[in-house]
C-alpha positions in Angstrom: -3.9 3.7 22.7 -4.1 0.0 22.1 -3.5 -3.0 19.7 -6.4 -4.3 17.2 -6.5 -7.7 17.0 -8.1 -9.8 14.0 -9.0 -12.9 14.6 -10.6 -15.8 10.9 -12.7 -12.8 10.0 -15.2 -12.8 7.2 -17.5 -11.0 5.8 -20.5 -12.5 3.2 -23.1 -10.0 1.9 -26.5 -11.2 1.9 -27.2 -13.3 -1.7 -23.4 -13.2 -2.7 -22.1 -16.2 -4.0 -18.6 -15.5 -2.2 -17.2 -13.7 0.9 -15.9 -10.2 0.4 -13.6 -10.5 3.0 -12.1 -14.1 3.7 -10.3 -15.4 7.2 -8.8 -12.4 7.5 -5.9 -12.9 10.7 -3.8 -9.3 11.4 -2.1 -8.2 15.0 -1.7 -4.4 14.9 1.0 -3.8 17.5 0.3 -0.5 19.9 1.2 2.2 18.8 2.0 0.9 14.9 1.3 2.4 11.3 -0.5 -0.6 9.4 -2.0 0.1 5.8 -4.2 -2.0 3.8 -3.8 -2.3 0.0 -5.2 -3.2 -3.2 -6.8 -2.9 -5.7 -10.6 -1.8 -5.5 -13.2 -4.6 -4.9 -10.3 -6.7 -2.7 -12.2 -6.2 0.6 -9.8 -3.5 2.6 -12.6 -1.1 3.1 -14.9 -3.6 4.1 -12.4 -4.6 6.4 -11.3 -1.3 7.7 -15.6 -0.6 8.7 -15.7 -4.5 10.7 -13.0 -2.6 12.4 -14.9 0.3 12.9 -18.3 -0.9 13.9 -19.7 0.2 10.5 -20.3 -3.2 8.7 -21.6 -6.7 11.0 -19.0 -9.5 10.9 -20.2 -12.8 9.5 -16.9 -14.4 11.3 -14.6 -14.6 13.8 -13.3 -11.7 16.5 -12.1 -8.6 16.4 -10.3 -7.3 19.7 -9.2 -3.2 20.5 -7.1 -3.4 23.6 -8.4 -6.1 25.8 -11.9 -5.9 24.3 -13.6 -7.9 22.2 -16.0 -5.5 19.9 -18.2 -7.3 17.8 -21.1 -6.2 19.4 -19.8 -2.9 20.5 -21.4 0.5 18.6 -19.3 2.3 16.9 -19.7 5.1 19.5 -18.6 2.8 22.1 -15.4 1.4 20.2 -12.6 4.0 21.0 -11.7 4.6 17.5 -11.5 7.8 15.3 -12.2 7.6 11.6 -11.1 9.8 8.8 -12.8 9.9 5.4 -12.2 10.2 1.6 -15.4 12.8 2.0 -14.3 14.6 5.0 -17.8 14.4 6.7 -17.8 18.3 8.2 -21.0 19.9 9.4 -20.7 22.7 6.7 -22.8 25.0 8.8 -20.7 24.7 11.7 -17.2 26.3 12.1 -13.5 24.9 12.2 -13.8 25.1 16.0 -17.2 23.8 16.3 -16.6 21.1 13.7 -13.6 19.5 15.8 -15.3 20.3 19.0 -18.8 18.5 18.4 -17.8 15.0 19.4 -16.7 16.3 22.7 -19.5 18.2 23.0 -21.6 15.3 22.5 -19.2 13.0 25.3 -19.9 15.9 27.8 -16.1 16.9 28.2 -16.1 20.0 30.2 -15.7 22.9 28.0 -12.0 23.9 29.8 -10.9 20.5 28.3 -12.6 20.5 24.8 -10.9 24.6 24.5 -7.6 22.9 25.3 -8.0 20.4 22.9 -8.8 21.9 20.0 -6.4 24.7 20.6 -3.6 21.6 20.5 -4.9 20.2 17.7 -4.9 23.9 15.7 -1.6 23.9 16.9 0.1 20.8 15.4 -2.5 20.7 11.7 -1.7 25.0 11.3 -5.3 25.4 11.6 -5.2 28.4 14.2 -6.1 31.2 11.2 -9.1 28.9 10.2 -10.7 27.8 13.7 -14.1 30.9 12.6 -14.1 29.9 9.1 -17.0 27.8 7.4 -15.8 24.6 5.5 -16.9 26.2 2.2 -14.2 29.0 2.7 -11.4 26.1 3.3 -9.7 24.4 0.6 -9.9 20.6 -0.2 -6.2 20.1 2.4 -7.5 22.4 4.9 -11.0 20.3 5.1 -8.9 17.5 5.3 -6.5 18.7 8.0 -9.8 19.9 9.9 -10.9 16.3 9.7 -8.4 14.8 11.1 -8.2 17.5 13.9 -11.4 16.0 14.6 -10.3 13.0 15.4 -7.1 14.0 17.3 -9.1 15.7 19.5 -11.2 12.5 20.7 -7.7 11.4 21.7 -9.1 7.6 20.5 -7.4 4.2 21.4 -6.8 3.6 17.3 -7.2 6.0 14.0 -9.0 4.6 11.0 -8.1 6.0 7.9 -10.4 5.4 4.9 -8.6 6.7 1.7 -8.6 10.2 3.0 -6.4 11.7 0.5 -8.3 10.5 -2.9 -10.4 13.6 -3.3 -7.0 15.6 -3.7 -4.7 16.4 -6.3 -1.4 14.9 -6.7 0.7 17.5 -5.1 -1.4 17.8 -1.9 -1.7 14.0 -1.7 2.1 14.5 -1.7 1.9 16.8 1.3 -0.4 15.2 3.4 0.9 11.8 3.1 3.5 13.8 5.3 1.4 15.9 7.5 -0.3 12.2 8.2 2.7 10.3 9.0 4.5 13.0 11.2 1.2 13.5 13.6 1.0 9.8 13.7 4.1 9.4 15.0 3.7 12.2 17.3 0.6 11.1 18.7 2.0 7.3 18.5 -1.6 6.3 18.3 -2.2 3.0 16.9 -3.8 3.4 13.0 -4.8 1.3 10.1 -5.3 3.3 7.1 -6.7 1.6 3.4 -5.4 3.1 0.2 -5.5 1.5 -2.9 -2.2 3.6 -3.9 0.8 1.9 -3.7 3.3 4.6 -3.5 1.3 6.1 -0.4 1.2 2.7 1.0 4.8 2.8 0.9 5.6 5.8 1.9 3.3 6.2 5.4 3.2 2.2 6.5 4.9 0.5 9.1 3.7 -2.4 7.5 2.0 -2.8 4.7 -1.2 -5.8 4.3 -1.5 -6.3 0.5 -5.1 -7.9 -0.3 -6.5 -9.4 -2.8 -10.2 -11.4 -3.7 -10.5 -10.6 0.1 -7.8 -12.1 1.1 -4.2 -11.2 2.6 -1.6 -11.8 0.2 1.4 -10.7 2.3 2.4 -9.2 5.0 5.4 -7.4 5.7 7.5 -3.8 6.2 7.7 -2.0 2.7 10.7 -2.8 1.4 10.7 -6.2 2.4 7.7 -6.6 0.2 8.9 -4.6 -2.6 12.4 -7.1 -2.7 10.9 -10.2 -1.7 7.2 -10.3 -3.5 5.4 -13.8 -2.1 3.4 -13.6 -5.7 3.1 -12.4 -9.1 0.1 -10.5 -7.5 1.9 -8.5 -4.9 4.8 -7.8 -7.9 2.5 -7.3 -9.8 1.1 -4.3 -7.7 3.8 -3.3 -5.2 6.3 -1.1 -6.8 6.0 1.7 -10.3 6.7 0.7 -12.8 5.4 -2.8 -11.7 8.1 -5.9 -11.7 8.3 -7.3 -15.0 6.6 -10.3 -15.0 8.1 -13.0 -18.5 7.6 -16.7 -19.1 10.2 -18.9 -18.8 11.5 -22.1 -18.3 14.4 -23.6 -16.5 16.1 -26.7 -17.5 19.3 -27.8 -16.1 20.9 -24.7 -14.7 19.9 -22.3 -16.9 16.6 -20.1 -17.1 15.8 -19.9 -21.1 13.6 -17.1 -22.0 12.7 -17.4 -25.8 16.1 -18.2 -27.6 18.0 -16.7 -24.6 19.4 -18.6 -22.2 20.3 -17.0 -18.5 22.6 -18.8 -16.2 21.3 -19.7 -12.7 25.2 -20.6 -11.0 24.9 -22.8 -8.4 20.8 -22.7 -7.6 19.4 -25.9 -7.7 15.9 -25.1 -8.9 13.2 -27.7 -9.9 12.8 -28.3 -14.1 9.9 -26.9 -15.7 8.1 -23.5 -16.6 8.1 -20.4 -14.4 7.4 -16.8 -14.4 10.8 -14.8 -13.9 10.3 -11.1 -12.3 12.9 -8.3 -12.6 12.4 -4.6 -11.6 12.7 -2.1 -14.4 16.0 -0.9 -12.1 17.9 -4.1 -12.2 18.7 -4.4 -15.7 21.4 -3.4 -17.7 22.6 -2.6 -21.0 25.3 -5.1 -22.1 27.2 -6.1 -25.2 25.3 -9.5 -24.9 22.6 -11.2 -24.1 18.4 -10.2 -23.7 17.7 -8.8 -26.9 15.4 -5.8 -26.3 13.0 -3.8 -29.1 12.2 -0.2 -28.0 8.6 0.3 -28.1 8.3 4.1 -26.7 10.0 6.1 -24.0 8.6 7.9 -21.1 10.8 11.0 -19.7 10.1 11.1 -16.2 12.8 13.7 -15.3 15.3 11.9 -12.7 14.7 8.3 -14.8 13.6 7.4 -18.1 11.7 4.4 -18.7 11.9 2.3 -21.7 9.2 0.5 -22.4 9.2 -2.4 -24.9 10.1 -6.3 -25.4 12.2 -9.1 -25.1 11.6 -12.1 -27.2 8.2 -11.2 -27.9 7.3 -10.0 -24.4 6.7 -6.8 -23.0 9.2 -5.3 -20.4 10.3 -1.9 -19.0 13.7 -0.9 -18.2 14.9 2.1 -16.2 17.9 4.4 -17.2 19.3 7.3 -16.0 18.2 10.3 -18.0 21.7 11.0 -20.2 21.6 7.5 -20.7 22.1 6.7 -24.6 19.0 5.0 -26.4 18.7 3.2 -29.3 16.3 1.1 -31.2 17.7 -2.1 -29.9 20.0 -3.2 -27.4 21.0 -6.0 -25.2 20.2 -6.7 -21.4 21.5 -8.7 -18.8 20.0 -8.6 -14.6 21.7 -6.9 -12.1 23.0 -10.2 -9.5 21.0 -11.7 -7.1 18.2 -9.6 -8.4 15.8 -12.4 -10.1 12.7 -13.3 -8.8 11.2 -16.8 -9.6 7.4 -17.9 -9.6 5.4 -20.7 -9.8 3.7 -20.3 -13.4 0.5 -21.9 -11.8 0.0 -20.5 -8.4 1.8 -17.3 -8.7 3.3 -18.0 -5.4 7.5 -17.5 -5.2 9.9 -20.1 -5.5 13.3 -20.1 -3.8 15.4 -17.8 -5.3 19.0 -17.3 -7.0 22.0 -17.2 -4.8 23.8 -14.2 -6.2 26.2 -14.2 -8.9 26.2 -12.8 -12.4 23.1 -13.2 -14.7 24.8 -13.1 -18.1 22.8 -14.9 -20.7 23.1 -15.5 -23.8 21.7 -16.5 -27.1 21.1 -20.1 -28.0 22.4 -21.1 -31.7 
């Protein structure tokens, strides 16, 4: 096992006007769960193979342990990948599929039978070790894969959207198969999904990207409350945050005709976006007027999706919660989230109190 170390590094394809990957600076701690996000084209996977040894770096370092690897093969690097495609010799069995790397290391064959026999062990592959991957499923192929890179028993795991090719239950189910053998193993891994909600659920800490670079970095929920842009609220979180514009002035943030108190948060004057989660409003007597557009029943919550002075929002409710066509909405306290209408990039926020607002004459 062993940290991963990224040090200003780039990546520019020959004849492209900009770089796909953009000063890129990320300490993986021993041992820790780190997933890369966003959305396709921001440069994870591109990343995730400089790693690897798959793809040249343009600039700067990139470190395993104690060794810089720029120059290293692949072969050479200590790492085990895992991919969307599986990658399994389909004339080969389960047992000779997670046993060819060995093979190919020259591990005495006492050691590679003990290997793969653990690794059986913890994915429930024992029934399967004879079998062909044609006669698995699309999990088991999976699980096989990844028992192919347990058994190299590698300094770091690279995960490369391994659960894509599945359906949304098994995705479900893997995400947990993953996450406890990770944490068994406590082998150091840096996984790329462009799925929030798996993102969420496996990292230790999550690296949101976008245009190739890192927009934030931080443990899940951190990001999730505290978004450092309309780009990571944007994408972080389902429903996404509601993103409005608005403007303060004085003390109050006026959205439309509505004016929202801001108690005792001295913000600076001017136009802003305002975010608030889908949870963290509530139906009130007074204040945001909300149109419903359409409802979608999602079994534990509803969401309600429609506007508020002329902008779109979505509000989450309990599912015996009473609907109608229009109602009024105020934010739960200490639960906006202000942005700088130009950059994107957050402002300091509310101290909490109530968020009552209220309709200008």
């Amino acid at each position: 096992m062993a940290s991963i170390d990224i040090s200003n590094v780039s990546k520019t394809y020959p004849g492209a006007s900009a770089p796909s990957v953009s000063d890129i600076n990320l300490s993986i701690r021993d041992g820790e769960f780190i997933v890369l996000v966003g959305p396709s084209g921001c440069g994870k996977s591109t990343l995730l193979r400089m790693v690897a040894g798959l793809e040249d770096i343009t600039g700067g370092e990139v470190h395993i342990g104690d060794r810089l690897v720029n120059r290293v093969d692949p072969a050479d690097r200590d790492i085990a990948m895992v991919f969307q495609n599986y990658a399994l010799y389909p004339h080969m069995t389960v047992r000779e599929n997670m046993a060819y790397g060995l093979k190919n290391r020259r591990t005495p064959a006492t050691e590679i039978e003990s290997r793969v026999a653990e690794a059986a062990r913890m994915l429930e592959l024992g029934p399967y070790l004879d079998r062909k991957p044609r006669a698995l499923s699309g999990g088991q192929r999976q699980r096989v894969a990844m028992g192919r890179a347990v058994v190299r028993q590698p300094a770091a795991f690279l995960f490369d959207e391994p659960l894509s090719n599945l359906d949304a239950k098994l995705r479900v189910s893997m995400r947990g198969e993953i996450r406890r053998l990770q944490k068994r193993l406590g082998t150091t891994s840096l996984y790329v999904t462009h799925d929030q909600l798996e993102a969420m659920t496996l990292a230790d800490r999550l690296v949101v990207l976008n245009a190739g670079r890192i927009e934030q970095v931080g443990a899940p929920l951190d990001i999730y409350h505290n978004p450092a842009s309309t780009f990571v609220a944007s994408f972080i979180g389902s429903p996404a945050m509601n993103l409005i514009d608005a403007e303060i002035r004085g003390s109050s943030l006026h959205i439309g005709a509505t004016e929202v108190p801001l108690g005792s948060m001295q913000a600076a004057q001017g136009p802003v976006t305002a975010g608030i989660r889908a949870e963290d409003l509530q139906v009130t007597g007074h204040g945001l007027p909300f149109r419903v557009d359409f409802v979608e029943e999602l079994g534990a919550q509803r969401l309600v999706h429609g506007h508020v002075e002329g902008q779109p929002l979505t509000l989450a409710l309990t599912p015996d919660a009473a609907l109608h066509d229009a109602f009024h909405l105020s934010i739960r306290p200490g639960a906006l989230h202000l942005f700088d209408t130009r950059s994107g990039r957050r402002l300091p926020q509310p101290e909490s109190g109530v968020f009552a607002s209220r309709v200008l004459a």
